[in-house]
KELUMNU-357820 format. One line per 4 residues: number of its first residue (from 1); for each residue x, y, z of N, C-alpha, C, O. Coordinates in steps of 0.001 Angstrom, whole numbers, plus 500000, padded with zeros to 6 digits. Layout:
% residues N
NUM) X:Y:Z:X:Y:Z:X:Y:Z:X:Y:Z  ... $
This chain:
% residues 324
1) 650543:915319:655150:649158:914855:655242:648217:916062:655287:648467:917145:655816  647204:915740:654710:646199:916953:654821:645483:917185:655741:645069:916138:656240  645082:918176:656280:644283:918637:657563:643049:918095:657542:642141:918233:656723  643152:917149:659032:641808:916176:659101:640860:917103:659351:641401:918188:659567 $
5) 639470:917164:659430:638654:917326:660179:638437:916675:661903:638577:915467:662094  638130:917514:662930:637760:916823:664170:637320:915323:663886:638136:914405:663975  636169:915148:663587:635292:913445:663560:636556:912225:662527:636821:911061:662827  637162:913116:661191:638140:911809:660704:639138:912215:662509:638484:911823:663476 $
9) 640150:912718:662781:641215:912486:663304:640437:912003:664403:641138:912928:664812  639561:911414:665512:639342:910866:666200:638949:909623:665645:639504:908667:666186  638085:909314:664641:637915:907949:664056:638924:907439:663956:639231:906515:664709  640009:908042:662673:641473:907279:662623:642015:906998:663826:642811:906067:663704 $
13) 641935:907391:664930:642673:907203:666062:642044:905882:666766:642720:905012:667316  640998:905885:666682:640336:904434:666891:640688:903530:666052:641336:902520:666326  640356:903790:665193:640874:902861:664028:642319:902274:663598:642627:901543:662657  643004:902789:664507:644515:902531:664666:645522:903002:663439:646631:902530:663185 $
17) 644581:904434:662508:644938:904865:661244:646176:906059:661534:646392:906431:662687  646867:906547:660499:647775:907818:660847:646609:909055:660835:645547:908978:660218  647005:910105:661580:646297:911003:662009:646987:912571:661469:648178:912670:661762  646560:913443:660937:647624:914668:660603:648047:915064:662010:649246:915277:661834 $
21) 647788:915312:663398:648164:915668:664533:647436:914653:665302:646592:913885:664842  647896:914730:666684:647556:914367:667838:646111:915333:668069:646124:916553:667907  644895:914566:668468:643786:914747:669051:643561:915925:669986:644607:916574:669971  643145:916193:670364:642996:916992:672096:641741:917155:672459:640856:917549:671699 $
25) 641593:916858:673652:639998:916658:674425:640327:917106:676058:641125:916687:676896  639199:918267:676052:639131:919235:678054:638129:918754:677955:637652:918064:677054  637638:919176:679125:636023:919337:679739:636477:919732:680945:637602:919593:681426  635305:920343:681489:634701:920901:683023:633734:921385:683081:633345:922158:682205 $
29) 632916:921024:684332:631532:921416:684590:631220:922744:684444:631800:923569:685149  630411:923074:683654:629734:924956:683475:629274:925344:684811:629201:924461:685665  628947:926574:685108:628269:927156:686282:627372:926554:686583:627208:925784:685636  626609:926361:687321:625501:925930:688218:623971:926536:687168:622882:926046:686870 $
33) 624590:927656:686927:623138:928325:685785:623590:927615:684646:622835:928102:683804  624158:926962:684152:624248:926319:682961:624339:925151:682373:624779:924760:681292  623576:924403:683776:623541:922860:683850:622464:922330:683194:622719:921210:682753  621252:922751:682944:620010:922387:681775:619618:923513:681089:620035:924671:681099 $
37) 618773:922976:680515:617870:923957:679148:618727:924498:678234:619746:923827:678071  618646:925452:677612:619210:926268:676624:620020:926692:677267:621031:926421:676618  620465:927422:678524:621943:927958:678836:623004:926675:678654:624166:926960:678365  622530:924881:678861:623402:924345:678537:624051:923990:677738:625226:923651:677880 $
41) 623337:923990:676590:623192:923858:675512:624044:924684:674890:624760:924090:674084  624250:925982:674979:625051:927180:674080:626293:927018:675073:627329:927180:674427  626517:926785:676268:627892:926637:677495:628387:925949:676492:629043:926710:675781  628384:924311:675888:628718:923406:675051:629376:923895:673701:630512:923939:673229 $
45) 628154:924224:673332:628864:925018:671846:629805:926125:671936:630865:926147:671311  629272:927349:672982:630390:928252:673065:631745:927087:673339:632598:927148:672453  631998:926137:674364:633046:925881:674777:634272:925602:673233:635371:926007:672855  632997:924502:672703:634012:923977:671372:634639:924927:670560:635783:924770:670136 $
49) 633738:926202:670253:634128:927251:669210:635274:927911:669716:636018:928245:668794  635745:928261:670976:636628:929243:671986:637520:928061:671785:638419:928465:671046  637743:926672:672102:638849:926017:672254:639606:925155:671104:640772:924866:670834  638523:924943:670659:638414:924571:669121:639537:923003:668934:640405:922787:668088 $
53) 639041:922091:670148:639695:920958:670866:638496:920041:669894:637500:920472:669313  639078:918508:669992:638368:917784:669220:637033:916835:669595:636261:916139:668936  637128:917055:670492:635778:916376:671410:634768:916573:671768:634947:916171:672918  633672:916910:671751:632439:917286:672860:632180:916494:673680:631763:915364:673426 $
57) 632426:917049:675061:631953:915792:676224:630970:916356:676587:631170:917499:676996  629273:915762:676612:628908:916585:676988:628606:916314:678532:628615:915136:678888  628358:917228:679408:628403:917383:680914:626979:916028:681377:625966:915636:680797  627514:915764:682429:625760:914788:683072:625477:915179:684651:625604:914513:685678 $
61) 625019:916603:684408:624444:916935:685899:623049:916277:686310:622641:916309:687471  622309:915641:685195:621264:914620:685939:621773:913164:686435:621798:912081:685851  622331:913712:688266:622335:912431:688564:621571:911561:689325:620638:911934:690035  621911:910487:689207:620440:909586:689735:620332:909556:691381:620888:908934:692285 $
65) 619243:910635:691267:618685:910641:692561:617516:911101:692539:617142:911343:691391  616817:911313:693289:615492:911589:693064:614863:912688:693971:613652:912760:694180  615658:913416:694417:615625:914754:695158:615692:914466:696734:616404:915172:697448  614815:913248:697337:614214:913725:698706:614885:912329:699511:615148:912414:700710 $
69) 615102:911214:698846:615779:910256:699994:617271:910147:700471:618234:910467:699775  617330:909679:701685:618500:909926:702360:618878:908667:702861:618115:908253:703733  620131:907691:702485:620381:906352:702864:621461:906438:703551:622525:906395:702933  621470:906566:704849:622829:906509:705366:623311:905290:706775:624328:905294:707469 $
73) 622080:904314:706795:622196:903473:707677:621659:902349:707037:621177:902451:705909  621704:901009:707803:621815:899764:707042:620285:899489:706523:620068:898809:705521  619185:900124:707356:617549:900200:707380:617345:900772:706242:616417:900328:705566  618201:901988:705677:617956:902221:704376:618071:902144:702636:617688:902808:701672 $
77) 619144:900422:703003:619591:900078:701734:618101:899712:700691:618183:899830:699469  617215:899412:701154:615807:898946:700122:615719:900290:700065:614498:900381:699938  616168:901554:700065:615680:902648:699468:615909:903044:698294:615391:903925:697607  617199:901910:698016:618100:902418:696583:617186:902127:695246:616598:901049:695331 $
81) 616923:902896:693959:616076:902124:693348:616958:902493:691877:618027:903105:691867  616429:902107:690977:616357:901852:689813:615697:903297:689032:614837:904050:689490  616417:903388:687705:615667:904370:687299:615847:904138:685714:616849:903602:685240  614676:904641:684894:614756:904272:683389:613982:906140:682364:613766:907317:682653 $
85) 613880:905291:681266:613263:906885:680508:612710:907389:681150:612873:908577:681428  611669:906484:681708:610416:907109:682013:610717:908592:683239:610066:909578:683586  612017:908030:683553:612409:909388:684864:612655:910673:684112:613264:910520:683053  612300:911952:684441:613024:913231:683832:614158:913343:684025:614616:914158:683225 $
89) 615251:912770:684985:616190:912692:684885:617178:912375:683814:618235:912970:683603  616460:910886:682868:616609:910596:681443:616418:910830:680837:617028:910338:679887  615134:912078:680457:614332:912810:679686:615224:914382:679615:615371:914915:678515  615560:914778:680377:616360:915949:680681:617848:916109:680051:618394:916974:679366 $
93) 618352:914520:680762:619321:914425:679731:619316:914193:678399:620008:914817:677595  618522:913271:678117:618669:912720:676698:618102:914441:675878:618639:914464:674771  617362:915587:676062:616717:916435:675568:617928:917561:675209:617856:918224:674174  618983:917704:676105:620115:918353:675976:621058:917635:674790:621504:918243:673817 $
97) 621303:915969:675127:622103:915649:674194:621726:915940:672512:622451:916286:671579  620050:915590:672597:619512:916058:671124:619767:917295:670780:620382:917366:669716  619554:918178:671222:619768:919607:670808:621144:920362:670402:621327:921324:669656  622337:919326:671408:623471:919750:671312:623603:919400:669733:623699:920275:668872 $
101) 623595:918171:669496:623787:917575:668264:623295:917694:667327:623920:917592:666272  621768:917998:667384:621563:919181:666585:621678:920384:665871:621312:920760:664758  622516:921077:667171:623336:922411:666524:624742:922701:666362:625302:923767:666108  625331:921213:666617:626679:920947:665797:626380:920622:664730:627149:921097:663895 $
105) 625309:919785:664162:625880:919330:662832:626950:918419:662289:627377:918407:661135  627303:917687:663264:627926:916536:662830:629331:917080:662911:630145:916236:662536  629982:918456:663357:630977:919045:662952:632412:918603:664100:633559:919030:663973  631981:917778:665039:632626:916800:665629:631937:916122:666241:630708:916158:666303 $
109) 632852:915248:666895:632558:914373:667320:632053:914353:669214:632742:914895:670078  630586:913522:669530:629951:913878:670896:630130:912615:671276:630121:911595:670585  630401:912838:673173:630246:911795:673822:629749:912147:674687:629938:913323:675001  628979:911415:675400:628290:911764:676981:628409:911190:677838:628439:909975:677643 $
113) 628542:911655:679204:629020:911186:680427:628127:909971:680989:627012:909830:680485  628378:909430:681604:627540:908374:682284:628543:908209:683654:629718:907843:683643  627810:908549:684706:628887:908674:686141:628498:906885:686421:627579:906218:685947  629390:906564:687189:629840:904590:686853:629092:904452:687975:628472:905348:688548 $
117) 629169:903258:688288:628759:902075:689156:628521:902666:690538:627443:902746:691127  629801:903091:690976:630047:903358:692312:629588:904859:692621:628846:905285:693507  630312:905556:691538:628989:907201:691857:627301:906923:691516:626415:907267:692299  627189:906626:690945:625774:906826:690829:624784:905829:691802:623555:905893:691809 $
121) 625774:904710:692784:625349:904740:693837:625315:905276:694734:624279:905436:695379  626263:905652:695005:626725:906941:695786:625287:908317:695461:624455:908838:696203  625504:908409:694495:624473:909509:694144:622861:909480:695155:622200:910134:695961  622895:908250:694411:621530:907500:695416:621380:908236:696951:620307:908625:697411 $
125) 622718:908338:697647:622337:908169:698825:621849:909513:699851:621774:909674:701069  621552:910403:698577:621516:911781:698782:622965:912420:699107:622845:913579:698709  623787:912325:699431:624927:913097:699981:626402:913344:698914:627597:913353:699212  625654:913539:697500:626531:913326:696232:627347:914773:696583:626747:915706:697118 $
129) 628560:914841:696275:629849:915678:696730:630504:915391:697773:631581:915947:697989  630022:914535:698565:630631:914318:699926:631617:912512:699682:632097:911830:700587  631625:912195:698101:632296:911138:698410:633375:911030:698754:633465:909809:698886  634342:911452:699020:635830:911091:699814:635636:911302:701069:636513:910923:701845 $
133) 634698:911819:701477:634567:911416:702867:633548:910809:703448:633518:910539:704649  632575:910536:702564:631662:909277:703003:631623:907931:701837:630799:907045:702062  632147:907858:701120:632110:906864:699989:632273:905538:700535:631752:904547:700022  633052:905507:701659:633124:904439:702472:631896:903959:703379:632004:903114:704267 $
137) 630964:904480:703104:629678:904066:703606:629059:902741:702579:628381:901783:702950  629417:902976:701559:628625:901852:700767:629755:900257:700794:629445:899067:700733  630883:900830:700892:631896:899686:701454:630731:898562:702493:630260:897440:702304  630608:899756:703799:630572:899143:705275:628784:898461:704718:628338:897471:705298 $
141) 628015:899110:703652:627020:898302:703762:627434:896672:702715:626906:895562:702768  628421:897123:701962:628504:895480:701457:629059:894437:702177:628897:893244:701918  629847:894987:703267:630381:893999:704409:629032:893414:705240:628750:892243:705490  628455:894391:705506:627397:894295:706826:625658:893441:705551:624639:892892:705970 $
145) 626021:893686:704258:624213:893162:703663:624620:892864:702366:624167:893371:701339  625854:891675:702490:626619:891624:701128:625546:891213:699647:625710:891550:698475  624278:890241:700370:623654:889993:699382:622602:890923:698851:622290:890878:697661  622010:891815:699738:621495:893060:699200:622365:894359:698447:621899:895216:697696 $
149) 623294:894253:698753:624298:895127:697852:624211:894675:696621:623638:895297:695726  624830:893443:696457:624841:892806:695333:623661:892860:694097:623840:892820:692879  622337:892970:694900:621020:893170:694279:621048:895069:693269:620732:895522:692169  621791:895670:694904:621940:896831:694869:622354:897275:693098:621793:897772:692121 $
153) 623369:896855:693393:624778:897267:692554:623702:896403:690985:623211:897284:690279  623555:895755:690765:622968:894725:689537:621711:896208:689073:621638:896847:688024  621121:896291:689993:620016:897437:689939:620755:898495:689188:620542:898611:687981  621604:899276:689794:622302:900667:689200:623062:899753:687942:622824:900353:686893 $
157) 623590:898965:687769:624314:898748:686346:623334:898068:685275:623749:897577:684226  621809:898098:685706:620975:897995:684529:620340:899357:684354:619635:899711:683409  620659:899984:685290:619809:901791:685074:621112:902488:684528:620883:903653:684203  622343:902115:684350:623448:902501:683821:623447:902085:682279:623812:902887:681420 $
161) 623061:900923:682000:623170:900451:680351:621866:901028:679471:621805:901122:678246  620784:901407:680511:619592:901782:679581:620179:903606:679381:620051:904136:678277  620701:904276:680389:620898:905664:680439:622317:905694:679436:622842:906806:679486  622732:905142:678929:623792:904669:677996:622974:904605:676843:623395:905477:676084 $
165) 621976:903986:676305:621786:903496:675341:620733:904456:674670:620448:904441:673472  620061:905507:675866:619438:906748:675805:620102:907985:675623:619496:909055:675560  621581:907843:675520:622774:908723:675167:622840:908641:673928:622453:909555:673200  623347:907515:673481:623079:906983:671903:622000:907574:671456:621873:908673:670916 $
169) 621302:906842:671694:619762:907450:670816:619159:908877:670763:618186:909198:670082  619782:909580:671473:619599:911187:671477:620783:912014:670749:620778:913233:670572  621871:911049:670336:622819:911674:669234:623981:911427:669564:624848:911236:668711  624241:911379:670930:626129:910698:671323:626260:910102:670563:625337:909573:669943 $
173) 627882:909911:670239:628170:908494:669356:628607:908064:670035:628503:906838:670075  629507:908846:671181:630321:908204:672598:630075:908065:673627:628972:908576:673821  630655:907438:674924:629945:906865:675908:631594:907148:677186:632488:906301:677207  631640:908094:677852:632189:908769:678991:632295:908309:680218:631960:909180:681021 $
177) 632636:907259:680750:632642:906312:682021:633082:906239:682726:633909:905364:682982  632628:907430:683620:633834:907619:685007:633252:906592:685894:632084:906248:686079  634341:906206:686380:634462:905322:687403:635050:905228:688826:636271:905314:688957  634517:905112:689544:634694:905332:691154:634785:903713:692119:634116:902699:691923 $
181) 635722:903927:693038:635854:902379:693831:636882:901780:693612:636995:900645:694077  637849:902304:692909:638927:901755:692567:640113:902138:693759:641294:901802:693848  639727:902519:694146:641070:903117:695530:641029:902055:696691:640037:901643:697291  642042:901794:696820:642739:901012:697525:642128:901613:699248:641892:900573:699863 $
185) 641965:902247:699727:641258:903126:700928:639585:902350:701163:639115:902327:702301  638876:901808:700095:637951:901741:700384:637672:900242:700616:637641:899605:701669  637439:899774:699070:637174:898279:698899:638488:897515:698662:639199:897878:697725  638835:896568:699375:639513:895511:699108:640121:894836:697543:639450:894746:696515 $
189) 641040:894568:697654:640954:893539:696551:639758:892451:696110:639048:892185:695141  639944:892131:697087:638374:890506:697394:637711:891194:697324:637135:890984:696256  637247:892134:697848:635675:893256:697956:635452:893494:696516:634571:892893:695901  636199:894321:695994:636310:894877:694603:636016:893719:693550:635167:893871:692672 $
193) 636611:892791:693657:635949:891547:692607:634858:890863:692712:634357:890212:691795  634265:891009:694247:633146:890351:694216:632026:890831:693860:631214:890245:693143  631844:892406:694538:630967:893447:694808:630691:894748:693645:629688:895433:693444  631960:894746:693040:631761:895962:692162:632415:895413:690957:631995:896131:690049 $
197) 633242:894501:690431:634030:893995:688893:633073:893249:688076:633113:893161:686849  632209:892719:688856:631205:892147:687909:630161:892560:687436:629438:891875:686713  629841:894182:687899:628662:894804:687457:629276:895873:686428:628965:896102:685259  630110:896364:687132:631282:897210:685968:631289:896662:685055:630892:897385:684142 $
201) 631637:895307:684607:632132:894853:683579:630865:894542:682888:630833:894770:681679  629481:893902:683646:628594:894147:682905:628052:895428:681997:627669:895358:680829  628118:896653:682854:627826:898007:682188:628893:898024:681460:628500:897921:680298  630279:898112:681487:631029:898517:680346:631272:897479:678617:631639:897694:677462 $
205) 630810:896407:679418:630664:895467:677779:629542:895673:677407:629511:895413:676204  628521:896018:677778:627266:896420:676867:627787:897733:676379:627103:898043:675404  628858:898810:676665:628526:900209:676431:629703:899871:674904:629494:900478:673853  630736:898975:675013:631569:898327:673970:630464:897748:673091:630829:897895:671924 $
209) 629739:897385:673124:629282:896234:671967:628518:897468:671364:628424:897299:670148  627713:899101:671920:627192:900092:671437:627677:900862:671176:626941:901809:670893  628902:901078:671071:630138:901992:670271:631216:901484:670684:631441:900829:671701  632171:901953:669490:633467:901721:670108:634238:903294:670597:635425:903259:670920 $
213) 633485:904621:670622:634072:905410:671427:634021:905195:672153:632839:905499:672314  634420:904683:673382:633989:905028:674487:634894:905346:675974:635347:904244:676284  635112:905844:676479:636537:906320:676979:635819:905764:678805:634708:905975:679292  637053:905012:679389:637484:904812:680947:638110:905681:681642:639304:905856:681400 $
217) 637477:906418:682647:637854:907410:683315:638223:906738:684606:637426:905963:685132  639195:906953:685051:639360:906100:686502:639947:907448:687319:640923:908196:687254  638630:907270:688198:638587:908944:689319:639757:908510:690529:640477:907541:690768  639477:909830:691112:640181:909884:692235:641839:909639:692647:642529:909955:691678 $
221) 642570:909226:693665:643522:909057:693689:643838:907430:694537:642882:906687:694756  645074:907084:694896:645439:905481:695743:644730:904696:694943:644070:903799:695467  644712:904871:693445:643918:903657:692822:644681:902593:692787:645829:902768:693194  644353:901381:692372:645024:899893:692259:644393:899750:690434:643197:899573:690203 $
225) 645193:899839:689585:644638:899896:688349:644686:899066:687897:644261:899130:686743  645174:897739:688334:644794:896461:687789:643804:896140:688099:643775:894912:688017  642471:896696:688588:641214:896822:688968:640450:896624:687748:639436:895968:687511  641291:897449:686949:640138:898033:685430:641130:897326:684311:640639:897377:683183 $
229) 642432:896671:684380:642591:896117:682789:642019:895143:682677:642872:894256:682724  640815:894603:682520:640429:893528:681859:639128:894015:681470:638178:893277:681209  639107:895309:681436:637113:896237:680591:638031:896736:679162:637504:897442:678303  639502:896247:679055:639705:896368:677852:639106:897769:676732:638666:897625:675591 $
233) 639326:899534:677762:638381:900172:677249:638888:900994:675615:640062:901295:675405  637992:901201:674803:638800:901611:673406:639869:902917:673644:640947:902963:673051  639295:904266:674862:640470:905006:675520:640202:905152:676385:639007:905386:676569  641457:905103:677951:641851:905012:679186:642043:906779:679632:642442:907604:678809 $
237) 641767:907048:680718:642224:908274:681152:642173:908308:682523:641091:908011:683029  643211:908639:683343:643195:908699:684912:643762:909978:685065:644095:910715:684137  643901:910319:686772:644674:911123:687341:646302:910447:687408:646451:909625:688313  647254:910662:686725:648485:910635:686029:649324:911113:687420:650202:910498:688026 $
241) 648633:912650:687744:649363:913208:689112:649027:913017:690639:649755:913245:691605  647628:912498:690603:647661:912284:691775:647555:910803:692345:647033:910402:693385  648406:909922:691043:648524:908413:691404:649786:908465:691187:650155:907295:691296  650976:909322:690863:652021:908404:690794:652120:907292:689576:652922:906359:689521 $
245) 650950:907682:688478:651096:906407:687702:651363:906833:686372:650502:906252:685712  652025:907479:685633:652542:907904:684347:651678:907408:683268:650926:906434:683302  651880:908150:682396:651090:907800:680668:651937:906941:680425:651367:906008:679858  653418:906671:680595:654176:905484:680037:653235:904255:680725:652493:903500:680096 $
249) 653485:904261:682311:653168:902859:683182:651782:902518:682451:651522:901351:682155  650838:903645:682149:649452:903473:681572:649445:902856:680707:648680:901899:680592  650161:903153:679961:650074:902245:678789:650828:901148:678476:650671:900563:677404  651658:900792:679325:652194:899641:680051:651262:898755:680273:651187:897773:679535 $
253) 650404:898929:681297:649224:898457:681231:647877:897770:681024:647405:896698:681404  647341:899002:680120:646083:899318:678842:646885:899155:677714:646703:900052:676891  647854:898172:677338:648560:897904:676219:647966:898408:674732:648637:898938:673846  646235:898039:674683:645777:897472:673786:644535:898579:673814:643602:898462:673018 $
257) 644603:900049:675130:643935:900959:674932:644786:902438:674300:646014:902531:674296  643668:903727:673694:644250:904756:673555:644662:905704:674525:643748:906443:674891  645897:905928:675113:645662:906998:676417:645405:908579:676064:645767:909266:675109  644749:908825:677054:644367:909820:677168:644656:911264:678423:644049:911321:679493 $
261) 645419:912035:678088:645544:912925:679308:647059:913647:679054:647358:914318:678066  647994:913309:680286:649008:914716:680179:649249:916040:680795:650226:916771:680636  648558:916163:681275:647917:917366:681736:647552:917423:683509:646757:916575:683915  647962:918119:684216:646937:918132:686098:645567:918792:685737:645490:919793:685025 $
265) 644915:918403:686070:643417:919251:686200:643422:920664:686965:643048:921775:686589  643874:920305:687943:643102:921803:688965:644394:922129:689698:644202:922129:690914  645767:922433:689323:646786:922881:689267:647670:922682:688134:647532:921840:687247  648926:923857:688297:649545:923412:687655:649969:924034:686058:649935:925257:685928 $
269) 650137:923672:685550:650729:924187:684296:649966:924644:683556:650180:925809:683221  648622:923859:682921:647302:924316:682622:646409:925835:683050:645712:926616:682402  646836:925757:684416:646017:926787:685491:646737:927997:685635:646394:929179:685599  647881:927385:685817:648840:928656:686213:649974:928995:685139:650266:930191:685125 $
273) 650526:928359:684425:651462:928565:683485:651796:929495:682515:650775:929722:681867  652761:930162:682089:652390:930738:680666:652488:929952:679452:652930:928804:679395  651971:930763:678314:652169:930300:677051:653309:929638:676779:653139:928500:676341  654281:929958:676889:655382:929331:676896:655427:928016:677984:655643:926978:677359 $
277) 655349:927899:678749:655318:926717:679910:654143:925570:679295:654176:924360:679516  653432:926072:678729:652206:925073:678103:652860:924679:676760:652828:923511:676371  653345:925485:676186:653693:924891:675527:655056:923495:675238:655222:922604:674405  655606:923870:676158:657327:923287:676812:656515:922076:677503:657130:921012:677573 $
281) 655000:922124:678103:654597:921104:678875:653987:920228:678099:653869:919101:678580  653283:920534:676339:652926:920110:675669:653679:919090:674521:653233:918132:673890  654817:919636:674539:656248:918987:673319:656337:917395:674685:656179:916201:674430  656581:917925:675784:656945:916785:676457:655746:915815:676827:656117:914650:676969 $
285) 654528:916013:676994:653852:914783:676573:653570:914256:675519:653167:913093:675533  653713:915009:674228:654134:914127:672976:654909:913298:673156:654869:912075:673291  655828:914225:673151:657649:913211:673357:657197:911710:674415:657546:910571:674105  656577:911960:675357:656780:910801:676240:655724:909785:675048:655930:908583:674881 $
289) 654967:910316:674553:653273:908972:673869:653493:909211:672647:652472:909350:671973  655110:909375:671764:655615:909442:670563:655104:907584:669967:655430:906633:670676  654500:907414:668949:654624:906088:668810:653215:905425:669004:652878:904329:668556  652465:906273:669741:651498:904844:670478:650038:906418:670669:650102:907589:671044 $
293) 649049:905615:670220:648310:906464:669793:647389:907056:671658:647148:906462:672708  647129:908711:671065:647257:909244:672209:646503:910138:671852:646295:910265:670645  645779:911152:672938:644968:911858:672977:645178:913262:674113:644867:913404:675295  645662:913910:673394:646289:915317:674783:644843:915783:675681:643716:916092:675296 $
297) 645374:915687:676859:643909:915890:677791:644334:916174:678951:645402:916784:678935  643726:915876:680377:643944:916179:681888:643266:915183:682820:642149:914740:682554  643669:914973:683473:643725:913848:684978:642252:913911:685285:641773:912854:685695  641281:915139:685147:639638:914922:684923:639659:916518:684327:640511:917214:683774 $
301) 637989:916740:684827:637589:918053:684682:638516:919512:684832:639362:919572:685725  638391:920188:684292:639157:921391:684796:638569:922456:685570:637402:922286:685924  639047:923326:685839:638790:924395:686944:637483:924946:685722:637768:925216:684555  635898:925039:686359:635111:925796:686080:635613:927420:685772:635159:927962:684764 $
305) 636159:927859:686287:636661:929350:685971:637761:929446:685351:638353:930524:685409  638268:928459:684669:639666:927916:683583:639129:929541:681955:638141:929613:681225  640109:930274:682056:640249:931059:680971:639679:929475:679866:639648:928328:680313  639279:929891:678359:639221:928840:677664:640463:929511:677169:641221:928542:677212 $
309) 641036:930286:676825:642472:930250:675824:643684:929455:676117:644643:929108:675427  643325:929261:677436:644288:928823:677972:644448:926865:677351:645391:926100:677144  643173:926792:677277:642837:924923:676573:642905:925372:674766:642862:924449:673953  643007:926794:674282:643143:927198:673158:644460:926706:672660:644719:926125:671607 $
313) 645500:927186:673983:647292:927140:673731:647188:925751:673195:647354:925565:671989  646828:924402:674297:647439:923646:673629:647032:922902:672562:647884:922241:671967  645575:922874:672101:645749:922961:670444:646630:923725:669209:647026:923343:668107  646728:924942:669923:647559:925578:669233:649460:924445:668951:650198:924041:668053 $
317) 649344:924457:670250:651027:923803:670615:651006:922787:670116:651995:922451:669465  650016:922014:670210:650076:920805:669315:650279:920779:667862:651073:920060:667254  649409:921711:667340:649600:922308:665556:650955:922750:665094:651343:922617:663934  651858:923440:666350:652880:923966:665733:653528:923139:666016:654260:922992:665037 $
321) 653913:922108:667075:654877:921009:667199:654835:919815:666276:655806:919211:665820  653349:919533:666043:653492:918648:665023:653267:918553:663239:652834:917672:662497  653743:919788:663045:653320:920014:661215:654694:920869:661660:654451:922065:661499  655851:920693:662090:657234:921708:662079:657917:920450:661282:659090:920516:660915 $
């Protein structure tokens, strides 16, 4: 077969077509100086050119908050609000995604992040980084103000489908959907279907009916992943290592999704390995997603200070394992 271009070998892969190789897609957050304007902008492009992987994700450090409120008791759930273009937050982002795409040129393929349901409430509450150890705060307010949550949550998954659809329209073709609340530690089974499956599923079938890139990120660890098979997403990607839950069981699963991953994020073979070990680590997640269409990647983000050659190897490993 002849050597795809990035944008065909990810289309065909949607498309359920043969592919000359297996895909590959990293990401991780740039420095702190390289989260807007023009330094973000070239972080992006440098990344693709150095790794020369098939994806652009691009980063979403505008998250929805609004600098100065702080919700951490039950008096402050009417603080949570809503947010649309009109915020610079949407303006900021959507201004990066144009430009990126602009100075690719169509030369692959872009998707952009949209942090889900449960972070970007979370975000709200001023105390964004601190969720594993306070995330359980928005639990204790849906127990304690179930019908204002509910208002809550409807609010962030209509400021989620417009900041989606303002991704699109600034040049994404794809749509990046990490998702938070799925751990068994926080919300319930019953909790989880009442409180958070029906707004999810609202934001993620509008983000389906506006592309079909669009990839399910399921964060964190102790997830219950029968949480998320019924958002039916076009590709799946979790933490693999810190659930105990394999790319086989995954796709066990997401029968009818593309998986995505293979890889630990922030240890591990990737981080620490040699060339040789990446590569020996690379033959064997083929070998395991031989058959069933797949996308070489990692459990999330990678280490900000990640060498890029190192996300170089396994494109490389992939090229030589699969055209031998």
């Amino acid at each position: 077969m002849e050597t795809m271009t990035k944008r065909e070998r990810i289309r065909n892969v949607l498309e359920g077509k043969p592919v000359d190789r297996t895909p590959v897609g990293f990401w991780l957050h740039f420095p702190e100086e390289m989260h807007h304007g023009e330094k973000a902008i070239e972080a992006h492009l440098d990344f693709m050119k150095a790794t020369d992987t098939d994806i652009l994700k691009i980063m979403n450090e505008n998250i929805l908050y609004d600098g100065n409120t702080k919700i951490e008791r039950l008096g402050d759930i009417s603080k949570f609000r809503g947010f649309s273009r009109k915020d610079a937050i949407f303006q900021d982002q959507m201004e990066i995604i144009k430009r990126i795409a602009d100075k690719a040129k169509g030369e692959y393929p872009i998707m952009s992040t949209i942090h889900g349901l449960i972070a970007s409430a979370f975000h709200e509450t001023g105390f964004a980084g601190n969720y594993t150890s306070m995330g359980y705060q928005l639990t204790l307010f849906c127990r304690e103000r179930p019908a204002e949550m509910k208002k809550v949550f409807r609010t962030v998954a209509e400021t989620l489908m417009e900041f989606s659809d303002c991704s699109l329209e600034a040049g994404a073709e794809g749509i990046f959907y990490a998702a938070l609340g799925g751990e068994r530690n926080f919300f319930t089974d019953e909790e989880f279907e009442e409180f958070v499956a029906p707004y999810e599923k609202m934001v993620y079938d509008h983000i389906k009916k506006t592309t079909d890139f669009n990839v399910l990120h399921i964060c964190k660890s102790n997830i219950d992943f029968n949480r998320y098979k019924d958002l039916h997403p076009a590709i799946v990607n979790w933490g693999i290592y810190g659930n105990d839950f394999s790319l086989t069981k995954g796709a066990g699963l997401f029968s009818d999704s593309i998986i995505l991953g293979g890889f630990p994020d922030r240890h591990g073979v990737l981080v620490t390995g040699t060339e040789e070990e990446i590569f020996k680590h690379t033959s064997e997640v083929l070998e395991e997603m031989k058959g069933r269409p797949f996308i070489v990647g990692s459990d999330c983000t990678l280490p900000t200070e990640i060498a890029y050659d190192r996300i170089r190897c396994v494109v490389d490993s992939v090229e030589k394992l699969e055209k031998r």
